[in-house]
Backbone as a ProteinNet text record, in pm:
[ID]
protein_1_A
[PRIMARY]
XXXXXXXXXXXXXXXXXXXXXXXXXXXXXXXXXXXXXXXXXXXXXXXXXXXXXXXXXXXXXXXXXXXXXXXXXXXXXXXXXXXXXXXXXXXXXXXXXXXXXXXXXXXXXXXXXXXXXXXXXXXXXXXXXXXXXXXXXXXXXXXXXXXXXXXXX
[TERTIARY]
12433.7	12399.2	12283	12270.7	12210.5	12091.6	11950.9	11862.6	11815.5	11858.5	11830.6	11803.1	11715.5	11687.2	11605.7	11613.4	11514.5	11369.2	11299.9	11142.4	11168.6	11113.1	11124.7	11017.7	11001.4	10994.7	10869.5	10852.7	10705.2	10673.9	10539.7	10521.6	10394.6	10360.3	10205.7	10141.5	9980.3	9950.7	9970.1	9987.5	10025	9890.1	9901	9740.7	9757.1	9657.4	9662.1	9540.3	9560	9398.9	9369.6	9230.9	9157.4	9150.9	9069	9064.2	9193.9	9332.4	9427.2	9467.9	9469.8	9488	9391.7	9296.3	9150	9193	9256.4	9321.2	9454.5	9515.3	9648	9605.9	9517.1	9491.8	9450.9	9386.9	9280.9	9407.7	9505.5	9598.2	9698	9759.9	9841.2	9798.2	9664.8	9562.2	9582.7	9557.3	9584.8	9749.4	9822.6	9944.3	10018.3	9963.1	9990.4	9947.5	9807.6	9783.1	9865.1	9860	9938.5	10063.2	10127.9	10255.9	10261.7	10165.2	10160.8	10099.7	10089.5	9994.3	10022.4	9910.1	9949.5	10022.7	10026.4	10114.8	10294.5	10323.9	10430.1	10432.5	10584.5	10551.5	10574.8	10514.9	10478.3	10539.2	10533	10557.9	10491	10499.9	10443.1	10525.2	10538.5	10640.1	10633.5	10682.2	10628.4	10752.3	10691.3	10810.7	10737.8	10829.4	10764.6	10788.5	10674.2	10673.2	10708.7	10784	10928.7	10845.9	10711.7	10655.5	10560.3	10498.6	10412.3	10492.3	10554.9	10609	10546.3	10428.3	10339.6	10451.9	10349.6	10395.6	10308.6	10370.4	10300.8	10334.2	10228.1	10247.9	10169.9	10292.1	10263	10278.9	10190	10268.8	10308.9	10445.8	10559.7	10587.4	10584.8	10659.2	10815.9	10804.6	10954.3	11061	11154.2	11228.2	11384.6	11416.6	11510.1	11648.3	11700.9	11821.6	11913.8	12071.8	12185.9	12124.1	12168.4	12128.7	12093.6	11897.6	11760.3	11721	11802.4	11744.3	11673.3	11586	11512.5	11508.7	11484	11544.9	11369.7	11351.6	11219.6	11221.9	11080.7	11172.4	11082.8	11137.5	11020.7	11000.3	10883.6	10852	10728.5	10629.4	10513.4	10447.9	10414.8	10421.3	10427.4	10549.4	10625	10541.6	10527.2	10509.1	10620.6	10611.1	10693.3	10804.7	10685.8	10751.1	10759.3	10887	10909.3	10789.5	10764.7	10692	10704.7	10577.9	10643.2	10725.6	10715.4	10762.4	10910.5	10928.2	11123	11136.4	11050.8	11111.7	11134	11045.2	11018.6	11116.2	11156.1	11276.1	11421.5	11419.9	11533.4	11531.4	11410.9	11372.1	11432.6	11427.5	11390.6	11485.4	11620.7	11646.3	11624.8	11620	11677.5	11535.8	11437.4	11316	11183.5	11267.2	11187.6	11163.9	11034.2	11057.8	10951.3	10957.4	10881.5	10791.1	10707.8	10596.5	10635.7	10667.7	10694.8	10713.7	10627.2	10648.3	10574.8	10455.9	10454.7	10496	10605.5	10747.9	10795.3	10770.4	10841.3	10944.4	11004.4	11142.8	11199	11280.3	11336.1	11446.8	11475.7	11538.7	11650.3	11745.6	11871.1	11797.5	11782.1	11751.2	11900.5	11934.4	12035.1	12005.1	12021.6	11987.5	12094.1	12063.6	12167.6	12188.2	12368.8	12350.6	12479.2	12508.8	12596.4	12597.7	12671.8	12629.5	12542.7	12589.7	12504.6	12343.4	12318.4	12159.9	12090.5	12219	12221.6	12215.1	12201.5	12246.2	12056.5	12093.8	11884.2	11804	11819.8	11756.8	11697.6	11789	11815.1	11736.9	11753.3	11687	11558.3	11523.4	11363.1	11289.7	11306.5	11249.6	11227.6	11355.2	11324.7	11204.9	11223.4	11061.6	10977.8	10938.3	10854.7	10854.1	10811.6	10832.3	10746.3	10646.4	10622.3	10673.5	10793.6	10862	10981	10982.7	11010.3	10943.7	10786.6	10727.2	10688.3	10720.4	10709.4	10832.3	10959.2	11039.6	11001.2	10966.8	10930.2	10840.9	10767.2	10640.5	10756.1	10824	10896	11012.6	11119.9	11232.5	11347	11274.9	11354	11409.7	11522.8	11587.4	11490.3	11383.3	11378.8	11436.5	11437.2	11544.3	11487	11627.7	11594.9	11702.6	11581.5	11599.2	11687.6	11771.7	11823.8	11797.7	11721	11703.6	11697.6	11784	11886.4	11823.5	11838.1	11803.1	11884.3	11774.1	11871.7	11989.6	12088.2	12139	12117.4	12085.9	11994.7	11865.6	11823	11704.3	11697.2
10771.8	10788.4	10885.8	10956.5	11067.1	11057.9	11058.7	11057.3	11143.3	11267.9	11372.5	11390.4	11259.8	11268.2	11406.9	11526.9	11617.5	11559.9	11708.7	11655.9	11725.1	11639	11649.7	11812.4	11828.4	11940.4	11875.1	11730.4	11674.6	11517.4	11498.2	11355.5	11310.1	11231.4	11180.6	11252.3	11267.7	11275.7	11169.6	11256.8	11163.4	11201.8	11083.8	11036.4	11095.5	11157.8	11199.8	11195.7	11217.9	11216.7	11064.4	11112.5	10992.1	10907.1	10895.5	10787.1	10690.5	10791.4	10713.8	10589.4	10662.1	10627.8	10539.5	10513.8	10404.9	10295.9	10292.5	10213.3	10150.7	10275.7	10159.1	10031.7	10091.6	10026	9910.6	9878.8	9757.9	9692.1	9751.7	9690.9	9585.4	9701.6	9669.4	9520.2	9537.5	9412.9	9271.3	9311.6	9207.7	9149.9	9236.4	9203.5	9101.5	9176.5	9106.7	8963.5	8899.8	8792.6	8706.2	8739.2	8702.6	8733.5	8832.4	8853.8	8926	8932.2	9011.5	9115.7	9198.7	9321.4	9338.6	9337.1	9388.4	9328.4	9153.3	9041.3	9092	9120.5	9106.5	9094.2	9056.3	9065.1	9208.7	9243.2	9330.7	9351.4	9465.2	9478.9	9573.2	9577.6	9684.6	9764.4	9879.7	9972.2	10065.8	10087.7	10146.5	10257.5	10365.1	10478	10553.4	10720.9	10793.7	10929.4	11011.3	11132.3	11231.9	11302.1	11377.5	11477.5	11505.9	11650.5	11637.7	11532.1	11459.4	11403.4	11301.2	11227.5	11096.9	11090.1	11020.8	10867.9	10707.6	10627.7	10624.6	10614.6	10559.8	10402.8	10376.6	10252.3	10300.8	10185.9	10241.8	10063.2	10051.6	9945.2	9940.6	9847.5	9916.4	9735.1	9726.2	9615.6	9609.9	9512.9	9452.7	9372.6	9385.2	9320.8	9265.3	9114.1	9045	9110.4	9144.5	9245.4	9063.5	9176.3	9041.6	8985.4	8865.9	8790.5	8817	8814.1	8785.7	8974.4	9039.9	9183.7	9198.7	9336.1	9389.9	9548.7	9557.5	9659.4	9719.7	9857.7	9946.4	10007.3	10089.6	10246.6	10295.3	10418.8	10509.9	10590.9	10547.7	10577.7	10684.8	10656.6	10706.2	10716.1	10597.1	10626.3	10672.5	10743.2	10792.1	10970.4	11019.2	11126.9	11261	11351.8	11486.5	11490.5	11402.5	11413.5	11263.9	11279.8	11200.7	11124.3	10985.9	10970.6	11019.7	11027.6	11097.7	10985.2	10863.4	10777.5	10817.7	10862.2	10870.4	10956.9	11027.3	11213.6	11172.9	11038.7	10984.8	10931.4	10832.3	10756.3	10845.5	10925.4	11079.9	11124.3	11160	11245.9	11152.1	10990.7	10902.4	10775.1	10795.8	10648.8	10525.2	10589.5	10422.3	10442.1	10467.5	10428.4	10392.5	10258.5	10193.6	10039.9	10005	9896.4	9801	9674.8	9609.8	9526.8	9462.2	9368.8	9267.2	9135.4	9070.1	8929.1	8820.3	8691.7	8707.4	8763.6	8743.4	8777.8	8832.7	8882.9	9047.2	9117.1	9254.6	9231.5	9330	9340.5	9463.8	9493.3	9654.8	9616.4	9761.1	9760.5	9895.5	9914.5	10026.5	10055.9	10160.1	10212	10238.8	10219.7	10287.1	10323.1	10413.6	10477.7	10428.6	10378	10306.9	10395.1	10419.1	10519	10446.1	10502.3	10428.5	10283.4	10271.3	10103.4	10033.5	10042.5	9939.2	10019	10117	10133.9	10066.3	10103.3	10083.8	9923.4	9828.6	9681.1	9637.4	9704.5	9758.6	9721.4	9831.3	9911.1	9815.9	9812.2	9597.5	9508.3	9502.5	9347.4	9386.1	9552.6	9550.9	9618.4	9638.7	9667.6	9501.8	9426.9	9267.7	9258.1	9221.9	9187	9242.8	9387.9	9461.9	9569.2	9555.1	9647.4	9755.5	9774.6	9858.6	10046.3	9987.3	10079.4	10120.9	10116.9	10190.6	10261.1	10238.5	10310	10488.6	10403.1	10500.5	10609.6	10567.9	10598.4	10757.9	10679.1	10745.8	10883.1	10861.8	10970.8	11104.3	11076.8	11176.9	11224.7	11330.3	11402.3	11378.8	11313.3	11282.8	11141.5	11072.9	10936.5	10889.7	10799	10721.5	10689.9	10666.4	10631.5	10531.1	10383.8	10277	10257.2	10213	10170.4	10051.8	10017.4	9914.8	9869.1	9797.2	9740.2	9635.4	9654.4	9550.8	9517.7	9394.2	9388.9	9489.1	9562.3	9620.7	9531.8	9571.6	9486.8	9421.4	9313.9	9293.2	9268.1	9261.4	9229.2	9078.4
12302.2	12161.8	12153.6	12096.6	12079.6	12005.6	11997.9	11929.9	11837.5	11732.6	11693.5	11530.1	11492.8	11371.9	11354.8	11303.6	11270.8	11152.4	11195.5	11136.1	10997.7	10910.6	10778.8	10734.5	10565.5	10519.2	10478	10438	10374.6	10452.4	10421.4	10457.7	10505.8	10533	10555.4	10653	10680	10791.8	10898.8	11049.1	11114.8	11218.4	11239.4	11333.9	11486.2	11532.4	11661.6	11720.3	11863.4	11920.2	11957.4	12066.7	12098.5	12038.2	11918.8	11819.8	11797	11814.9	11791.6	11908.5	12008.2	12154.2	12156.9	12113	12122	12033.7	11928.2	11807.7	11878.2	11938.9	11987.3	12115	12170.9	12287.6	12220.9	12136.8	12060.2	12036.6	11969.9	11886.2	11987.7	12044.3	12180.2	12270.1	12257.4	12331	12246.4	12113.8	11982.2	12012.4	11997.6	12045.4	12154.5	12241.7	12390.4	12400.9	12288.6	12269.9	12159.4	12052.6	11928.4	11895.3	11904.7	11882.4	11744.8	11697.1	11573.9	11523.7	11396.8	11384.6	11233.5	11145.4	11016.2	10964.1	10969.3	10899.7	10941.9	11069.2	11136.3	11270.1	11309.6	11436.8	11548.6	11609.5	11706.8	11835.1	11888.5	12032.3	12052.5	12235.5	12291.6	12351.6	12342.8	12326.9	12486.9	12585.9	12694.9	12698.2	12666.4	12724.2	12840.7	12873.1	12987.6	12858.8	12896.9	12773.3	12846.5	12746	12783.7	12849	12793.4	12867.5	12975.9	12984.6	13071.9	13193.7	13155.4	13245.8	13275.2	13220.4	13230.8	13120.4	13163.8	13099.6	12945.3	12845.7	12711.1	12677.5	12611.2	12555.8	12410.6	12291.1	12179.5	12116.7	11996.4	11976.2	11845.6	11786.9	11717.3	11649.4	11506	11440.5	11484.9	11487.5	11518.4	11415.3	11420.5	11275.8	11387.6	11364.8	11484.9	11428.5	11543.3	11560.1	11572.6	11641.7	11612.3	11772.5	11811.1	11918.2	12014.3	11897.3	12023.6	12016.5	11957.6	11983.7	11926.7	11951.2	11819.3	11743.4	11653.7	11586.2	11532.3	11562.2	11561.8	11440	11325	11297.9	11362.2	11379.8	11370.7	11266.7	11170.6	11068.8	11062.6	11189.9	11165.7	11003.2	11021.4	10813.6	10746.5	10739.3	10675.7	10676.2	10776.3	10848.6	10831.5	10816.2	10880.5	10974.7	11087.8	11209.2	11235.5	11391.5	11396.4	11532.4	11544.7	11602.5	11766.6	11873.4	12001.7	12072.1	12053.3	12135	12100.7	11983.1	11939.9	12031.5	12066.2	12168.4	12295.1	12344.3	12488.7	12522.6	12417.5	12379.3	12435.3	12377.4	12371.5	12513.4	12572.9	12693.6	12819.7	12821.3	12935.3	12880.6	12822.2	12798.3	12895.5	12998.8	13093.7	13165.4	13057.8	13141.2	13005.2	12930.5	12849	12853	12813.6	12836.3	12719	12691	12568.2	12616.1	12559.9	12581.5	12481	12462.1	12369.6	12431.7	12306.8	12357.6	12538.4	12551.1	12722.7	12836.1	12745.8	12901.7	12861.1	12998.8	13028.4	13042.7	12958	12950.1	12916.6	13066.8	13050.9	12937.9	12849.6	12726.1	12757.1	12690.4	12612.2	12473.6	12445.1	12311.2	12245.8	12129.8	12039.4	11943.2	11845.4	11709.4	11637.4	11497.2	11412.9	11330.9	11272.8	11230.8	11076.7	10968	10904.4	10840.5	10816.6	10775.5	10842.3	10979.4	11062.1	11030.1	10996.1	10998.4	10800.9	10738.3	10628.9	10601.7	10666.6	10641.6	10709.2	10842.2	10893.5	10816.4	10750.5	10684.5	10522.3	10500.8	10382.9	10483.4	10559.3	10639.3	10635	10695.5	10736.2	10593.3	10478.1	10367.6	10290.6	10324.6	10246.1	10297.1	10463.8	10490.4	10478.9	10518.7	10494.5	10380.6	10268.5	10163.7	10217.5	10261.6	10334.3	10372.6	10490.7	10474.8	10391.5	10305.4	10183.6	10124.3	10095.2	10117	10164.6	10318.4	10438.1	10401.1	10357.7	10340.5	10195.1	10114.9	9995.3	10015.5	10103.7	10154.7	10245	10301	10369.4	10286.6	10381.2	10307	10441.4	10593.2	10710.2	10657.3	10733.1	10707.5	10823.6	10785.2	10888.8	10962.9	11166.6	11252.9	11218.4	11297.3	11319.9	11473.9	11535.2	11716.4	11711.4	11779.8	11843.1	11955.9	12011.5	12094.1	12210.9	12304.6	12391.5	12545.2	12598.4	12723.6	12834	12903.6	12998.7	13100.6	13134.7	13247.3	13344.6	13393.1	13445.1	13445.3	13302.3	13310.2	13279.9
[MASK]
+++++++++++++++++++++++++++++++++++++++++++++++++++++++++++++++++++++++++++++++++++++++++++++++++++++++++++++++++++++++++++++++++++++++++++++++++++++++++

């Protein structure tokens, strides 16, 4: 499945830099204890960056996919672009993995596309009005991740 949402024409600033990287780390930490962030629940997001190679960890609300999965966007709030973890995501599929509930767990990324993103897309605006929002600020379709235990894991 192909990851190739393009970067929009308008949309929020999107946060970069130290400061940011200093914020996720705090957050990520919050996470790893509670399970939550910003009155939802949370994960910690570990990709490898497509230009680096290096590992990222990002951390990312979560909304419960069909049995036990979980379903991402990448919204960058509602940003231009799309966030880098979506590119890392793209660059390295079979080298992602989540922080959640306590337990590492290698993951399959899928991009929802059609109804099935469209039904998503209903589930994660009920709970989070939020992104709709996020939605509103850009001219890109928000992606939304699917997210599955790898084989074996």
């Amino acid at each position: 499945m192909s990851f190739d949402t393009s970067t929009g024409t308008r949309g929020a600033r999107q946060p970069t830099g130290a400061i940011l990287r200093w914020v996720n780390r705090l957050v990520a930490r919050r996470i790893r204890k509670t399970g939550t962030t910003m009155g939802f629940n949370a994960l910690v997001l570990t990709t490898v960056g497509r230009k680096s190679g290096a590992e990222r960890t990002t951390p990312v609300g979560w909304f419960p996919g069909p049995d036990g999965t979980w379903l991402i966007v990448a919204s960058a709030a509602g940003a231009a672009a799309n966030p880098a973890w979506y590119h890392n995501i793209a660059a390295h599929p079979d080298r992602i993995r989540i922080e959640v509930d306590g337990r590492k767990i290698p993951v399959t990324a899928r991009q929802l596309r059609g109804t099935e993103r469209d039904q998503a897309w209903k589930q994660i605006t009920a709970a989070a009005p939020r992104f709709a929002g996020y939605q509103d600020k850009t001219d890109r379709q928000l992606p939304i991740i699917h997210l599955t235990p790898s084989t074996g894991a």
